[in-house]
N, C-alpha and C positions, 0 to 999 in steps of 0.2 A: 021231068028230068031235063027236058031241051031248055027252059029256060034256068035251071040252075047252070049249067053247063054254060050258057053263055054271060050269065053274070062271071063267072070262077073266069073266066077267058077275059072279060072286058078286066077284072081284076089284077090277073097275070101280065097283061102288055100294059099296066103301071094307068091307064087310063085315070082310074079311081087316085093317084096318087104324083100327078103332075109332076116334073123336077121344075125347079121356082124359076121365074123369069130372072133377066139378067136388072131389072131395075129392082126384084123382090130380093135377089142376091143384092144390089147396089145398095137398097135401106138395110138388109142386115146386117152387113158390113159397117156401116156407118154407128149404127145402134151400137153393134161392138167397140167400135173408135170410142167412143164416148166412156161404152163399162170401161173400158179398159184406165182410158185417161183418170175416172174416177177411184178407180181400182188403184191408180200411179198414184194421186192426191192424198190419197187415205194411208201409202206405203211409208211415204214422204211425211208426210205430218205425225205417223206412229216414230220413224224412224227418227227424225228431230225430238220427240218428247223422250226416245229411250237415253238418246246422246246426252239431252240433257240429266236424264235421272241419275245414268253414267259421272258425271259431272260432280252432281249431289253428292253420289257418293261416295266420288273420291274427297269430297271437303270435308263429308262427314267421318269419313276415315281419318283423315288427318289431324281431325279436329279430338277424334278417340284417342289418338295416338299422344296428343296432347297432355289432355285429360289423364291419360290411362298415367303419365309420367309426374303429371302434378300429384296424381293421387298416390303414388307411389311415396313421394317426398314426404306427403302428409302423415301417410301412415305410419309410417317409420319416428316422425313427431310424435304422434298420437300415444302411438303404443308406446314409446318409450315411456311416457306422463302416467300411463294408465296401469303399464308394467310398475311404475317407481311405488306408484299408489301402494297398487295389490302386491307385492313383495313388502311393504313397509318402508322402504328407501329412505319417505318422505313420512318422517315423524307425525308432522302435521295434520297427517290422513286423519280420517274419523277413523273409528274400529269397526264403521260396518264395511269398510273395501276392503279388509281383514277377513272376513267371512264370506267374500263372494267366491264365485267358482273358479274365476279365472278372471283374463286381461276382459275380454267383450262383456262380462256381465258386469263387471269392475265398472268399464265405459257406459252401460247402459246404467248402472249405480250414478256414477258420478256425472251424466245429464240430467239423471232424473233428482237431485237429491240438492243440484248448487254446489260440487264442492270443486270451483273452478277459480282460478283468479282471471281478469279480463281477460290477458293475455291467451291464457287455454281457453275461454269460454272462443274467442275469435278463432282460434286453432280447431278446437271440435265443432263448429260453426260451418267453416271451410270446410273441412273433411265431410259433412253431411252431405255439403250442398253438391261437392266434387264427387260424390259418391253416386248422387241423384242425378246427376247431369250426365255422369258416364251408364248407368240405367236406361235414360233418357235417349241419348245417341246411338246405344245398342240397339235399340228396340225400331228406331228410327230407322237406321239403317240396313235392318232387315226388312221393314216395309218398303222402303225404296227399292231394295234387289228384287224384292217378289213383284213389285208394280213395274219392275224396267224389264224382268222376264215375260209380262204377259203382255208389252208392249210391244217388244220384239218377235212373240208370238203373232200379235195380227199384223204386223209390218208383212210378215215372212209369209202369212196366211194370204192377204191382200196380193203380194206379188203371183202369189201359185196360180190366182184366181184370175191375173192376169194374162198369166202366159196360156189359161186355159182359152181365155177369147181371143188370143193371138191363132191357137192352135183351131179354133173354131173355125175363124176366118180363114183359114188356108184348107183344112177341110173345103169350104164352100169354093175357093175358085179352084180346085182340084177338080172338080168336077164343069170347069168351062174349059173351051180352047183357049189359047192366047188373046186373040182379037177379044175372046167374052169375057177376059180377067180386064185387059184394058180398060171396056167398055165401064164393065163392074167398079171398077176402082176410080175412074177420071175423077171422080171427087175428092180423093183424099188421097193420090196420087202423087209422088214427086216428079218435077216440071224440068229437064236437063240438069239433076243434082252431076255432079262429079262423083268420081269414087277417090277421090286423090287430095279433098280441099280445093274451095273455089277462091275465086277472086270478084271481089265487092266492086263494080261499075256505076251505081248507082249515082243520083243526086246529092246523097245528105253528107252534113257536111258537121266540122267540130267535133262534140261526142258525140255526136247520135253516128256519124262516118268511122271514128275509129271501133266504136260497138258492132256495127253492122260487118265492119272487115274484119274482126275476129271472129264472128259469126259465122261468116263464110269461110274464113278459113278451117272452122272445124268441118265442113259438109265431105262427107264420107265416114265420119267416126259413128262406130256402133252405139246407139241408143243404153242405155246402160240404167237399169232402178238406181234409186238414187244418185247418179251419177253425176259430179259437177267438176268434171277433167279431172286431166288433160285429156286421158284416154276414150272417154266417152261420157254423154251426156243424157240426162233425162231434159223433158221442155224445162221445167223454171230453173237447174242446174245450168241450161244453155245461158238463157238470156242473163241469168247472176253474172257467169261467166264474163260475157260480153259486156257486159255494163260495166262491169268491175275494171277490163281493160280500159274502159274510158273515164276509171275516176269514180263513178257514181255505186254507190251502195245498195245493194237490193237485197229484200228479206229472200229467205230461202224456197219458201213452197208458193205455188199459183195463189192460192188465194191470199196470203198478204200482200203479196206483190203489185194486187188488185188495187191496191191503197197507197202504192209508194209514188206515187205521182198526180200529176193534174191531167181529169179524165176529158176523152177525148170520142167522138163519135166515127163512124165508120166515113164519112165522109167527109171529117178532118185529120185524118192520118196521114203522118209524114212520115219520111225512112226514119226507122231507129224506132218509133212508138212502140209497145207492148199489146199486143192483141189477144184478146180474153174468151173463153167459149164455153158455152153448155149451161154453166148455169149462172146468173145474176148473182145471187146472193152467195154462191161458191164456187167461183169456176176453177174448173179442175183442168183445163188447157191453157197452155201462155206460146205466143210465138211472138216475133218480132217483123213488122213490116217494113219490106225490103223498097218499096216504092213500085210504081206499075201496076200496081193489079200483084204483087207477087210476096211472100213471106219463106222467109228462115226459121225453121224450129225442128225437135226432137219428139218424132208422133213416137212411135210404139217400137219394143223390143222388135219387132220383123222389118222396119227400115234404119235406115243410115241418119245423120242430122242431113237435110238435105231442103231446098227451096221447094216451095209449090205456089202451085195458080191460086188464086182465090177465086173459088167457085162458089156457085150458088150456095153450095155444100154451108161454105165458110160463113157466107154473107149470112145464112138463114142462122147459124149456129153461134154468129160471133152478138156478147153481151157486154162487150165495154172493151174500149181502148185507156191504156196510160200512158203518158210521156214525162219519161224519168228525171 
């Protein structure tokens, strides 16, 4: 009994169950930067594919709308021919549109049979074809609404799963003092942001200077899913932003933006470059190097756009520069 009793005791004062150190806290925290960043990428590229479906199918609407009005025209053509037929109007008729049931068997009579002159044959020609194309667009644009629904589904899925590692991480420093959140976080930390908009001292100069001063001048706006201002920003929403003030065009989500310029290594970075992280072949982080050792960009719904140091953190994590 006396040694079960002191197992249940060493048990009880947590011995068996350690709380993590402040660097085991500091890698999980980072681990999460990353889901989460990928969690943002994945939001972003769903939420661009629904905009566009969006898009679709407002053309393909228009495009029905079209349609739906030419085939109107036609028909009203049509049946008048095929009415004149099947009542006798037109002498000419054979006597079997005399004996059909009506105007549509009448029509399906008189494609099937030749009793058309060019003129009608081009007229019930059109009408087919207008009749199969408005089929066509219906059916069309029911697959796009159903495929821009389940896009918008994992957009909306991806962000929850985000805010879940947001809420993770603050779970874990809840449980340090001040000094151990500090410590915890120095890596992926911001470095004297402002809460008000900063102002750009830096070196660079032309566009890569007017990019990096609007840059700064967002640092205090809330981090925002897909956000590309005024009001708040996600990362590749910032740097668009910025680059955009300076003239220069940049695709919307990190990883194309991977592509919109000529690449550059970590130890030829200038202010204004584009700095990329996590993964080579997809990085799902972008921020913008400020000069010194320091960068501007939009981490995760729990900070502001705000400057940081470029820590080991970064160096270990960054997979390509572009200069726009």
């Amino acid at each position: 009994m006396s040694f079960l009793a002191a197992s249940a005791l060493l048990l009880s004062t947590g011995i068996a169950y350690a709380d993590p150190s402040q660097d085991e806290v500091r890698e999980q925290i980072e681990t999460l930067e990353r889901e989460f960043s990928e969690l943002n990428e994945k939001y972003n590229q769903a939420k661009e594919d629904y905009d566009a479906a969006q898009q679709k199918l407002e053309d393909i609407e228009s495009d029905l709308e079209g349609t739906e009005e030419d085939l109107a025209g036609l028909r009203q053509s049509v049946s008048a021919m095929v009415g004149a037929a099947y009542s006798g109007v037109d002498y000419s008729s054979p006597a079997y549109l005399l004996g059909a049931s009506g105007p549509d068997d009448a029509l399906q009579q008189v494609a099937d049979l030749g009793y058309l002159s060019k003129n009608q044959e081009e007229s019930f020609e059109k009408f087919a074809e207008e009749k199969a194309r408005l089929e066509n667009l219906t059916a069309e644009a029911e697959e796009v609404e159903e495929d821009a629904k389940e896009t918008l589904a994992k957009a909306k899925s991806a962000r929850d799963e985000g805010e879940e590692k947001i809420e993770e991480q603050q779970e874990l420093l809840d449980e340090l003092t001040a000094e151990e959140q500090e410590e915890a976080t120095s890596g992926v930390s911001s470095a004297g942001a402002s809460s008000s908009g900063g102002t750009y001292n830096g070196s660079a100069s032309g566009n890569a200077r007017a990019a990096l001063e609007f840059a700064y001048a967002q640092i205090g706006k809330p981090y925002v899913w897909g956000g590309t201002g005024p009001d708040g920003y996600d990362c590749s929403g910032l740097t668009q932003a910025a680059w955009r003030e300076a003239g220069v065009s940049l695709p919307r989500v990190s990883q194309d933006q991977f592509n919109a310029g000529s690449p550059v290594s970590w130890d030829s970075l200038q202010p204004g470059d584009l700095m990329f992280f996590y993964d080579s072949s997809a990085p799902s982080h972008v921020g913008m190097y400020a000069g010194d050792g320091t960068m501007v960009h939009a981490s995760t719904s729990s900070k502001p756009v705000h400057e940081v140091a470029l820590s080991d953190y970064y160096r270990n994590e960054f997979v390509g520069g572009v200069r726009p």
